[in-house]
N, C-alpha and C positions, 0 to 999 in steps of 0.2 A: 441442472443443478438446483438444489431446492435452496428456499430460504436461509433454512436454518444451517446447511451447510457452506453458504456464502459467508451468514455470519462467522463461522469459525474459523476462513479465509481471512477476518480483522484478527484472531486470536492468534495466528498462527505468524502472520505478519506480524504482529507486535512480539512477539516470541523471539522468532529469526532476528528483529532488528536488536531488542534487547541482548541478544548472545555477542553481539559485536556492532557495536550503535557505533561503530565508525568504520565497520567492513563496506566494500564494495557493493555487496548485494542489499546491504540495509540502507546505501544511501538513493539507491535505483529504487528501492521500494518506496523508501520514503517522498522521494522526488514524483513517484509518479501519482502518490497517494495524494502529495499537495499539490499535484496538478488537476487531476482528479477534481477537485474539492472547488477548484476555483472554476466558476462556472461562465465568468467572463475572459478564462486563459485560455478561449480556445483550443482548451487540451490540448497545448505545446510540449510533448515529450516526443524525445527524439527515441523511435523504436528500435535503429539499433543497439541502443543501451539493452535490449535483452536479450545481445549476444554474449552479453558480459556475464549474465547468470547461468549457472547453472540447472537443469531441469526442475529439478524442484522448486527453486526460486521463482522460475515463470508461471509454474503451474499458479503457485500466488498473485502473478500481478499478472495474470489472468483473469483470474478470480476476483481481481480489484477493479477490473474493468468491466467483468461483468455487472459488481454491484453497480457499477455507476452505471451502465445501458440502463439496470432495474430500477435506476432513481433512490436506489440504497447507501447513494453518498451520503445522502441530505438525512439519513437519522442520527442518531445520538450515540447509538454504539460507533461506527464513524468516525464521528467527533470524537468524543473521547478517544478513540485508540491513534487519532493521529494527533491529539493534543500531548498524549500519553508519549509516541514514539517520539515526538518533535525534543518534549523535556528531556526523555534519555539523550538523545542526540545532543542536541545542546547542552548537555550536562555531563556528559559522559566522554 
């Protein structure tokens, strides 16, 4: 998977969590994205939370885990779209 298609793995996730920022599958995603992120969390997510999703949902946090094998955590698109989904969430 290229680059540019990982990034729109963040667009796509922010997408899905914004359609129901208190569904089941936006909080797996969000949960794994701020696990993800925290690079002293031992990426503590519990994997069967992705028998909760649906296929298309994993195919994302797939994709979410890719970026972080590729060290695509740590940029700024990233940040911002888990800054972004965090607000929906808590605000929503």
């Amino acid at each position: 998977m290229s680059d540019e298609a990982l990034q729109q793995v963040l667009k796509q996730v922010r997408e899905r969590v914004g359609a129901d920022t208190h569904g089941a599958a936006s909080l797996v995603l969000f949960a794994l994205m701020k696990t993800l992120s925290t690079d002293n969390g031992q990426y503590l997510f519990l994997l069967n939370k992705l028998q909760d999703l649906q296929a298309a949902d994993r195919r994302l946090a797939y994709g979410l885990m890719e970026l972080m094998a590729r060290g695509l955590h740590r940029d700024a698109n990233w940040q911002q779209t888990l800054t972004a989904i965090e607000t929906e969430i808590r605000g929503g």
